[in-house]
FIRO-818142 format. One record per residue: residue number from 1; residue in three letters; chain; y, x, z of N, C-alpha, C in turn. Coordinates in nm, 2 decimals. Layout:
<nodes>
<node seq="NUM" type="ALA" mol="A" n_north="Y" n_east="X" n_up="Z" ca_north="Y" ca_east="X" ca_up="Z" c_north="Y" c_east="X" c_up="Z"/>
...
</nodes>
This chain:
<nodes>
<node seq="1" type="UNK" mol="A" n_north="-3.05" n_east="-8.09" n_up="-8.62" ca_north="-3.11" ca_east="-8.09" ca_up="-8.49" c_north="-3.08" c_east="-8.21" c_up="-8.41"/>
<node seq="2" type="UNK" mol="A" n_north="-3.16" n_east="-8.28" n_up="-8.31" ca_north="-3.14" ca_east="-8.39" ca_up="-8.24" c_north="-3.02" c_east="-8.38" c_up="-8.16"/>
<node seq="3" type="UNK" mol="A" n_north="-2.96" n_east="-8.49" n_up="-8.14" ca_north="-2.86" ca_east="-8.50" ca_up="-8.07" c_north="-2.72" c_east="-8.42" c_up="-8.09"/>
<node seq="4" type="UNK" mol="A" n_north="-2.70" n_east="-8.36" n_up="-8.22" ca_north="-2.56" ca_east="-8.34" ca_up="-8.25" c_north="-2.57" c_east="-8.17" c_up="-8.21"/>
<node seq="5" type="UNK" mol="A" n_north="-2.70" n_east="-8.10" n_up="-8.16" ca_north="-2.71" ca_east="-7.93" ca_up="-8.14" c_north="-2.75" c_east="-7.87" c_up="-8.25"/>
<node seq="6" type="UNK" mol="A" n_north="-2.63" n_east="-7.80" n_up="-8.26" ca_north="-2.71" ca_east="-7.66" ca_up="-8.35" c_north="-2.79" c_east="-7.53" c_up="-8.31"/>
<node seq="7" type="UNK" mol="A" n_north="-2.86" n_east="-7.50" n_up="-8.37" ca_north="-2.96" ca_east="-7.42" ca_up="-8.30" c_north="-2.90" c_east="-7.28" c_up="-8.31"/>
<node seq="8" type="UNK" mol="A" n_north="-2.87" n_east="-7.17" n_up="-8.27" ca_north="-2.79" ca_east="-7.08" ca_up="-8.24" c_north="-2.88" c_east="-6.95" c_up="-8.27"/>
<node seq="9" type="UNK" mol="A" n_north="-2.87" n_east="-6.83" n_up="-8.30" ca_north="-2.94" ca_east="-6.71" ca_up="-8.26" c_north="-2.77" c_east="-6.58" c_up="-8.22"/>
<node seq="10" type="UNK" mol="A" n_north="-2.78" n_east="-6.54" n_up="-8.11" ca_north="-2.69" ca_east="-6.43" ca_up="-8.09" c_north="-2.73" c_east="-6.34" c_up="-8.05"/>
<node seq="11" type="UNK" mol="A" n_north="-2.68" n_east="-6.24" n_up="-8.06" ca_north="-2.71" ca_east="-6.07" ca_up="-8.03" c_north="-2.74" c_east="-6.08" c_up="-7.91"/>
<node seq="12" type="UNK" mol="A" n_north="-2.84" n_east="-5.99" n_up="-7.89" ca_north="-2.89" ca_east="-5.97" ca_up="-7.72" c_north="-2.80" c_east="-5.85" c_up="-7.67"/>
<node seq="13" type="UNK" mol="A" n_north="-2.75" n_east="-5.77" n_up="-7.72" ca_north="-2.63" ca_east="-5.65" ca_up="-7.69" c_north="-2.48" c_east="-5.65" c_up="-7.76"/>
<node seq="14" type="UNK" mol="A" n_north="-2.37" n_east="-5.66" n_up="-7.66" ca_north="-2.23" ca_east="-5.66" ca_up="-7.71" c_north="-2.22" c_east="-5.53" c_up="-7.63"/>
<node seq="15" type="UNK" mol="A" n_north="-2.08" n_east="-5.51" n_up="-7.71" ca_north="-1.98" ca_east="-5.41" ca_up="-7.66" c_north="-1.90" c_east="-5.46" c_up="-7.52"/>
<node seq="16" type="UNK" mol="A" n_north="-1.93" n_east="-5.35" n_up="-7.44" ca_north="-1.86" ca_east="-5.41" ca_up="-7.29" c_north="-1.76" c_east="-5.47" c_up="-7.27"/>
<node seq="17" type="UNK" mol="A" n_north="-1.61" n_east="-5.45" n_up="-7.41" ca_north="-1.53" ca_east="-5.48" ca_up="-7.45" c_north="-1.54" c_east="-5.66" c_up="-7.40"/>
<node seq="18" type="UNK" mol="A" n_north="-1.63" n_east="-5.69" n_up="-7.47" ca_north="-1.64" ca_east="-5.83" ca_up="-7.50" c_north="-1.67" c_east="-5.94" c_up="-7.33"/>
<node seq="19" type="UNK" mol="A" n_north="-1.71" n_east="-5.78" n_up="-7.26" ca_north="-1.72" ca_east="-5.85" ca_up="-7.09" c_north="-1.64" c_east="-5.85" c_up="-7.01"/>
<node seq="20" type="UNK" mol="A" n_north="-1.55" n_east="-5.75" n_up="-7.00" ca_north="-1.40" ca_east="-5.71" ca_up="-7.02" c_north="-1.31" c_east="-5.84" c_up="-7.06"/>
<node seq="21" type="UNK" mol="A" n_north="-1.35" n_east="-5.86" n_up="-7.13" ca_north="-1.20" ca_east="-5.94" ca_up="-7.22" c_north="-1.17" c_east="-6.11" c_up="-7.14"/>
<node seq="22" type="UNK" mol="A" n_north="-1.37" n_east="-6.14" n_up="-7.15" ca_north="-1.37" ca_east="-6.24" ca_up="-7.06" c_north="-1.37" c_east="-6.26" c_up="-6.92"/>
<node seq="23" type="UNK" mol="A" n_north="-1.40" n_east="-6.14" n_up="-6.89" ca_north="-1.34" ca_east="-6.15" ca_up="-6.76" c_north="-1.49" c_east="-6.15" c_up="-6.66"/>
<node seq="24" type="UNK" mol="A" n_north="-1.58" n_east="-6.09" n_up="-6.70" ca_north="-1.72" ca_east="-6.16" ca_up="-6.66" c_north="-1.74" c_east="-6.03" c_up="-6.65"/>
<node seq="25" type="UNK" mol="A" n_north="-1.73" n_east="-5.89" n_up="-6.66" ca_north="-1.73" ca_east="-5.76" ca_up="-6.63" c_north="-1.70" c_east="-5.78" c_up="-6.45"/>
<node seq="26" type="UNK" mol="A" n_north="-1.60" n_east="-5.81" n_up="-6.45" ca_north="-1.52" ca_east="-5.76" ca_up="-6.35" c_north="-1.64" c_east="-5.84" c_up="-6.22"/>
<node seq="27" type="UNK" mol="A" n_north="-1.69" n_east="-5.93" n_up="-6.25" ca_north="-1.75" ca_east="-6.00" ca_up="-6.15" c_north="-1.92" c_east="-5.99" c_up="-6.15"/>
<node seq="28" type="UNK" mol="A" n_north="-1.95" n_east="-5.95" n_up="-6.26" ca_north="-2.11" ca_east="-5.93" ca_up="-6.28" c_north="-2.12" c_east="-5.81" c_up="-6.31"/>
<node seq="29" type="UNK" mol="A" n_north="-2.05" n_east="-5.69" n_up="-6.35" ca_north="-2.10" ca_east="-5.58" ca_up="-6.43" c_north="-2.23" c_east="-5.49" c_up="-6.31"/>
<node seq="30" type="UNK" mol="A" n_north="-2.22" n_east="-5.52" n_up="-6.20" ca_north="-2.31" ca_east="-5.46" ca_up="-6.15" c_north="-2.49" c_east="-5.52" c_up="-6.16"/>
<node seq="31" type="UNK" mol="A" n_north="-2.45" n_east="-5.64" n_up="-6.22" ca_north="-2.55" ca_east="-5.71" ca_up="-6.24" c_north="-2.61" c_east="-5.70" c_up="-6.33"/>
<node seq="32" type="UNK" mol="A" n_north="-2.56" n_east="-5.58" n_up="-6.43" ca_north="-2.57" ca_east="-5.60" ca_up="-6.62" c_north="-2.67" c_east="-5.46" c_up="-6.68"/>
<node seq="33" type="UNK" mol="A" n_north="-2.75" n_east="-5.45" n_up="-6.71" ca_north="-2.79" ca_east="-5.35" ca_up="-6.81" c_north="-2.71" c_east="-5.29" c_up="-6.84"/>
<node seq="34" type="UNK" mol="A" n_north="-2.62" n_east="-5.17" n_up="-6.82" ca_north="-2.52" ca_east="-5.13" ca_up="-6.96" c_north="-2.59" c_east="-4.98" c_up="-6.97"/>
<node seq="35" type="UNK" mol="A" n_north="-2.49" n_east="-4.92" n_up="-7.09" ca_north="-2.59" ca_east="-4.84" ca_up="-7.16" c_north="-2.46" c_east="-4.76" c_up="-7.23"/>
<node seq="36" type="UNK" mol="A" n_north="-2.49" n_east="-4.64" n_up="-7.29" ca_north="-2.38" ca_east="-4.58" ca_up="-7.31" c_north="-2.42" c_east="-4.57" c_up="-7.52"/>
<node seq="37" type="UNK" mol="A" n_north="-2.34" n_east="-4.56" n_up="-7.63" ca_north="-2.38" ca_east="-4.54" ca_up="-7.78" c_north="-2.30" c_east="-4.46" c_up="-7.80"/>
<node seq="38" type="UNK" mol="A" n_north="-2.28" n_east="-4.35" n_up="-7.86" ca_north="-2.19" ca_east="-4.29" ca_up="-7.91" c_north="-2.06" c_east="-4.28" c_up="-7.85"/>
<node seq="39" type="UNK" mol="A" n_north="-2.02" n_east="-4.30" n_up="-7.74" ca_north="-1.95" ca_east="-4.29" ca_up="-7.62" c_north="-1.89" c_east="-4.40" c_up="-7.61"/>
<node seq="40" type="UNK" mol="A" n_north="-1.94" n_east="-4.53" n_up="-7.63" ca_north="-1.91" ca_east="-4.64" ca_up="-7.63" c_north="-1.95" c_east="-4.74" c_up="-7.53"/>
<node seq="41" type="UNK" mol="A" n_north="-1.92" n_east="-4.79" n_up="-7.43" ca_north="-2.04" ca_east="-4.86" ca_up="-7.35" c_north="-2.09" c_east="-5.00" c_up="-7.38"/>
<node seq="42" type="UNK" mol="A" n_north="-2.23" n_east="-5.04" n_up="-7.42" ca_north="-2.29" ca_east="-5.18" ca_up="-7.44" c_north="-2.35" c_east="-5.20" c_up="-7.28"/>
<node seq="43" type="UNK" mol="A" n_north="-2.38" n_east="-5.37" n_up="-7.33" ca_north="-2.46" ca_east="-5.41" ca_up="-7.22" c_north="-2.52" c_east="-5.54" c_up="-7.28"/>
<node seq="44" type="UNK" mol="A" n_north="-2.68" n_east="-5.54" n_up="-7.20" ca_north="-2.74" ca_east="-5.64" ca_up="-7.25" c_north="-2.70" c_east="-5.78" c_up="-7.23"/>
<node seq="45" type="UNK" mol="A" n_north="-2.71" n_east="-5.88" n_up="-7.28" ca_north="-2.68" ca_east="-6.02" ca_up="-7.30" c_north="-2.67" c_east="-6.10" c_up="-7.13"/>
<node seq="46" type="UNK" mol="A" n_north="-2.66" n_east="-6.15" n_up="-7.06" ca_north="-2.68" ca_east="-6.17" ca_up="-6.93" c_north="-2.69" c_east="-6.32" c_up="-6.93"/>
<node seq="47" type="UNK" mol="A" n_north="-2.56" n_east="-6.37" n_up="-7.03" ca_north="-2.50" ca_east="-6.54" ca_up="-7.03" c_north="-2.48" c_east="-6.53" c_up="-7.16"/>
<node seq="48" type="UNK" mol="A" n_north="-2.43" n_east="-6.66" n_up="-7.25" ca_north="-2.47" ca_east="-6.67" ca_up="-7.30" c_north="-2.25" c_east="-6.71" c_up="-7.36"/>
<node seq="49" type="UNK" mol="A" n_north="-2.20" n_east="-6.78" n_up="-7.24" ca_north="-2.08" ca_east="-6.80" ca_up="-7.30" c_north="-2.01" c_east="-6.73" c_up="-7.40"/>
<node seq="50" type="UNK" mol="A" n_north="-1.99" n_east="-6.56" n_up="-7.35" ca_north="-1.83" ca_east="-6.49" ca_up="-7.41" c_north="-1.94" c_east="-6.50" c_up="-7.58"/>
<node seq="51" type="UNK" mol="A" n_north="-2.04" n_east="-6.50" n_up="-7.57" ca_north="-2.04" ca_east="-6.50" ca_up="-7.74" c_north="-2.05" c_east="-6.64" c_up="-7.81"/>
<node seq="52" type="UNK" mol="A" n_north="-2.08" n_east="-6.77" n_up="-7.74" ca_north="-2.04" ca_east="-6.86" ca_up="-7.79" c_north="-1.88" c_east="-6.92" c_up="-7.79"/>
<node seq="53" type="UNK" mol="A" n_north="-1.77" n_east="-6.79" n_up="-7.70" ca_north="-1.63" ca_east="-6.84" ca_up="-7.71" c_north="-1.63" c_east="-6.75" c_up="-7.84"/>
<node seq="54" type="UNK" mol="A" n_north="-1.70" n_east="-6.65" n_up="-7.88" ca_north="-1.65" ca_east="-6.59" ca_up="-8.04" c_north="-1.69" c_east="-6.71" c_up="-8.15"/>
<node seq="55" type="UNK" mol="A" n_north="-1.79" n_east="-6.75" n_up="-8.13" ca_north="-1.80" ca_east="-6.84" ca_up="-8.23" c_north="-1.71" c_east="-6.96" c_up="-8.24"/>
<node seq="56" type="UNK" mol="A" n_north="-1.69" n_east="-7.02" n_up="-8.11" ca_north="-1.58" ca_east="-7.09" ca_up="-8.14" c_north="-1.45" c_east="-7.05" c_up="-8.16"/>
<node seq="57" type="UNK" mol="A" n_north="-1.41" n_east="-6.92" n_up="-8.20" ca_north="-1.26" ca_east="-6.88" ca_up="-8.26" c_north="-1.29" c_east="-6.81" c_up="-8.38"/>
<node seq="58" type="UNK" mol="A" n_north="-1.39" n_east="-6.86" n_up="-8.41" ca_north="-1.42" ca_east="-6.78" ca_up="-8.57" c_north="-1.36" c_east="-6.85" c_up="-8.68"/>
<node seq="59" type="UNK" mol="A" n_north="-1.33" n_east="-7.00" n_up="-8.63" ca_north="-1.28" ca_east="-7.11" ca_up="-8.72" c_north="-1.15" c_east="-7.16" c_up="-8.68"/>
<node seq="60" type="UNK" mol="A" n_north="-1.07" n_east="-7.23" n_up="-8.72" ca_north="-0.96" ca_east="-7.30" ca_up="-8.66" c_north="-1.02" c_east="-7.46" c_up="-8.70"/>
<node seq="61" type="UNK" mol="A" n_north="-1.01" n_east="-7.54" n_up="-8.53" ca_north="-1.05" ca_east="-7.62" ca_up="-8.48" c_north="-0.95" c_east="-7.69" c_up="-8.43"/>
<node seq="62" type="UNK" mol="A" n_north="-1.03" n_east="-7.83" n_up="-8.46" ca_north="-0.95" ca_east="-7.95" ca_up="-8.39" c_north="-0.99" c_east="-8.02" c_up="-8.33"/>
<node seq="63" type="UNK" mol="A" n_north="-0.96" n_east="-8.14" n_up="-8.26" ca_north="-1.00" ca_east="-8.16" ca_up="-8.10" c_north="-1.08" c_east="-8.30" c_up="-8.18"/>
<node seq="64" type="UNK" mol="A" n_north="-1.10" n_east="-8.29" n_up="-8.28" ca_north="-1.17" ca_east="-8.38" ca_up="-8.39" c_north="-1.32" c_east="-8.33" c_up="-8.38"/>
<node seq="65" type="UNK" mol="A" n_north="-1.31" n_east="-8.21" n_up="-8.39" ca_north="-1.43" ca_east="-8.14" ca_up="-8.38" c_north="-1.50" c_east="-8.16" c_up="-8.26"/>
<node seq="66" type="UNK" mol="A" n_north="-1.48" n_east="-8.21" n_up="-8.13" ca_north="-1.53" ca_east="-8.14" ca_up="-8.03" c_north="-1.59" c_east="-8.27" c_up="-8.03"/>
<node seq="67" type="UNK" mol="A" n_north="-1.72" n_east="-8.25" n_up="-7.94" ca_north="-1.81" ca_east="-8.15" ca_up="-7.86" c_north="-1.90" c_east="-8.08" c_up="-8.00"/>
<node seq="68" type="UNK" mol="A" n_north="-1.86" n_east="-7.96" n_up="-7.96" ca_north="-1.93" ca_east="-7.86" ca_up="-8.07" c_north="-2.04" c_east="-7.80" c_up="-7.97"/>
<node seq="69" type="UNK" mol="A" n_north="-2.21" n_east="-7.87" n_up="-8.02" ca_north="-2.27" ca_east="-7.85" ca_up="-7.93" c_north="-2.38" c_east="-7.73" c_up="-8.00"/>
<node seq="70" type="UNK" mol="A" n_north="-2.42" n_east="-7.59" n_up="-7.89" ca_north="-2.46" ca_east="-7.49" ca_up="-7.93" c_north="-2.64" c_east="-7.49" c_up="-7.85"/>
<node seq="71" type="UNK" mol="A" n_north="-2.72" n_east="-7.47" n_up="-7.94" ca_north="-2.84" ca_east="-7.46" ca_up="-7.82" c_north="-2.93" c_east="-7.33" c_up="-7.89"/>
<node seq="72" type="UNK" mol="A" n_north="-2.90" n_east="-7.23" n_up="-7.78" ca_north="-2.91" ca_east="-7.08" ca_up="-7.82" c_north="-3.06" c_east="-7.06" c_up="-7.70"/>
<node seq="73" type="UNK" mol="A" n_north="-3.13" n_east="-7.03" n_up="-7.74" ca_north="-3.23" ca_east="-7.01" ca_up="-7.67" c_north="-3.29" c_east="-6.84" c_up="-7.66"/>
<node seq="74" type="UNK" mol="A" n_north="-3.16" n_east="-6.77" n_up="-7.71" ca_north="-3.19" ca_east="-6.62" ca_up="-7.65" c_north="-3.28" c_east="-6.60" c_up="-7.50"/>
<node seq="75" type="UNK" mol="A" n_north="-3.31" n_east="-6.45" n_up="-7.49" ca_north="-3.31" ca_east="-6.39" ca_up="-7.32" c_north="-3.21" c_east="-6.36" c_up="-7.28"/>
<node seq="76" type="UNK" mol="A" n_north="-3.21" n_east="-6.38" n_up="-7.17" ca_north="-3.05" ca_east="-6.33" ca_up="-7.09" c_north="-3.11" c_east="-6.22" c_up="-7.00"/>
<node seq="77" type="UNK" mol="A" n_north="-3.04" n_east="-6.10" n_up="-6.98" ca_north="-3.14" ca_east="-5.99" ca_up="-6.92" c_north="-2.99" c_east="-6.00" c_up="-6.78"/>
<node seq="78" type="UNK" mol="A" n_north="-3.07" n_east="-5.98" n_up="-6.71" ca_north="-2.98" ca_east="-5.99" ca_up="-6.58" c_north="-3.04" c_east="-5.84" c_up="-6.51"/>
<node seq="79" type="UNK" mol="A" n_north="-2.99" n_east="-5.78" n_up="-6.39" ca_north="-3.05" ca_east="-5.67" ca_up="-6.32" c_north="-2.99" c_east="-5.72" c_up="-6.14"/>
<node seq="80" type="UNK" mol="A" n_north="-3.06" n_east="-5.81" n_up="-6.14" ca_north="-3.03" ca_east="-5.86" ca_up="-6.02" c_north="-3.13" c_east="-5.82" c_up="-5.86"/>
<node seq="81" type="UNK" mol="A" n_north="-3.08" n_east="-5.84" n_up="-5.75" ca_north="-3.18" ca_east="-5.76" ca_up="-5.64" c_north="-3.32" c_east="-5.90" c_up="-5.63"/>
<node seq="82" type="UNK" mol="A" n_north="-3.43" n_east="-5.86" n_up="-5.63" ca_north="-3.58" ca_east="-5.95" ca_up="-5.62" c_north="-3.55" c_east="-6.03" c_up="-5.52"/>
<node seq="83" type="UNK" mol="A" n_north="-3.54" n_east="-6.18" n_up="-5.54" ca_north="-3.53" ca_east="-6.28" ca_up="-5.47" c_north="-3.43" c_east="-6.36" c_up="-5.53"/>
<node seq="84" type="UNK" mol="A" n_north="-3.36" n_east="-6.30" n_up="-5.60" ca_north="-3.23" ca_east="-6.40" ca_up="-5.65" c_north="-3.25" c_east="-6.45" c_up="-5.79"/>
<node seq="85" type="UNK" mol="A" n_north="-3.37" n_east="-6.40" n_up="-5.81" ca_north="-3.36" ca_east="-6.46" ca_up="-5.97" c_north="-3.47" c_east="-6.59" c_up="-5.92"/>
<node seq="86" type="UNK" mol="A" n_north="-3.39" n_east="-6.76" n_up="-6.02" ca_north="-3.49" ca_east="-6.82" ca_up="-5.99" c_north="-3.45" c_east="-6.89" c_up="-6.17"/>
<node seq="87" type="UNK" mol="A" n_north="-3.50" n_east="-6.99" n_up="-6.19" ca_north="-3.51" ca_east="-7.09" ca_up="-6.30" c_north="-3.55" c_east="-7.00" c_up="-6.41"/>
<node seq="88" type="UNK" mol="A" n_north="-3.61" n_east="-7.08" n_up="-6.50" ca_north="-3.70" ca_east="-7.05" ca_up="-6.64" c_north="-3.60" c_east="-6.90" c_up="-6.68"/>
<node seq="89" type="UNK" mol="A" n_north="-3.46" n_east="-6.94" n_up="-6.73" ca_north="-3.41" ca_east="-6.85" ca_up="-6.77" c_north="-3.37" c_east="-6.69" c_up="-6.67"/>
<node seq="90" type="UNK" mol="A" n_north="-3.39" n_east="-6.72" n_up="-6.60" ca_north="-3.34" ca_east="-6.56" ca_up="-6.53" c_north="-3.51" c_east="-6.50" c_up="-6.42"/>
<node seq="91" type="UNK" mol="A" n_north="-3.60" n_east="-6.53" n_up="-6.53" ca_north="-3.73" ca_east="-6.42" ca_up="-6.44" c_north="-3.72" c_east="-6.31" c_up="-6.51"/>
<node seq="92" type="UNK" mol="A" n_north="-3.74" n_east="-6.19" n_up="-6.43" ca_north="-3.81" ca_east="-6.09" ca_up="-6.50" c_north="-3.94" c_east="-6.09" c_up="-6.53"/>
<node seq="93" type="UNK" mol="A" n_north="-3.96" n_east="-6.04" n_up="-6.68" ca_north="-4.10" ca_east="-6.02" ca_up="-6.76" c_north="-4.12" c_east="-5.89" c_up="-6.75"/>
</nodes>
């Protein structure tokens, strides 16, 4: 890919766990799709980070490595109040 990016594909739904962990629950969850499985709670994709911090701890890395550059062109579903969503990535369809 140009300029040193890998092109990415990641799940559009994690385990809340994973919003939780980062810390991005506590400050957006009201902002999030979530949804209940098997008495489990998911929620849809919003950003894009906590699952590009999994991929970067999937390996052991060195500061050799870096800039490990990711270009993920998922949807990010947000549930935000009308007016606040602006730029390409956060319209609702």
């Amino acid at each position: 890919w140009q300029r040193g990016y890998d092109e990415i594909i990641t799940p559009n739904i994690y385990n809340l766990d994973l919003w939780h962990k980062s810390g991005h629950a506590l400050h957006y969850k009201d902002a999030m799709f979530c949804f209940d499985v098997e008495g489990q709670e998911f929620a849809l994709k919003p950003m894009n980070c906590p699952g590009h911090c999994l991929m970067f701890a999937s390996a052991i890395r060195s500061y050799r490595d870096l800039p490990i550059r990711y270009a993920d062109f998922g949807v990010l579903h947000r549930n935000e109040l009308s007016g606040a969503l602006t730029g390409l990535t956060r319209v609702r369809r």
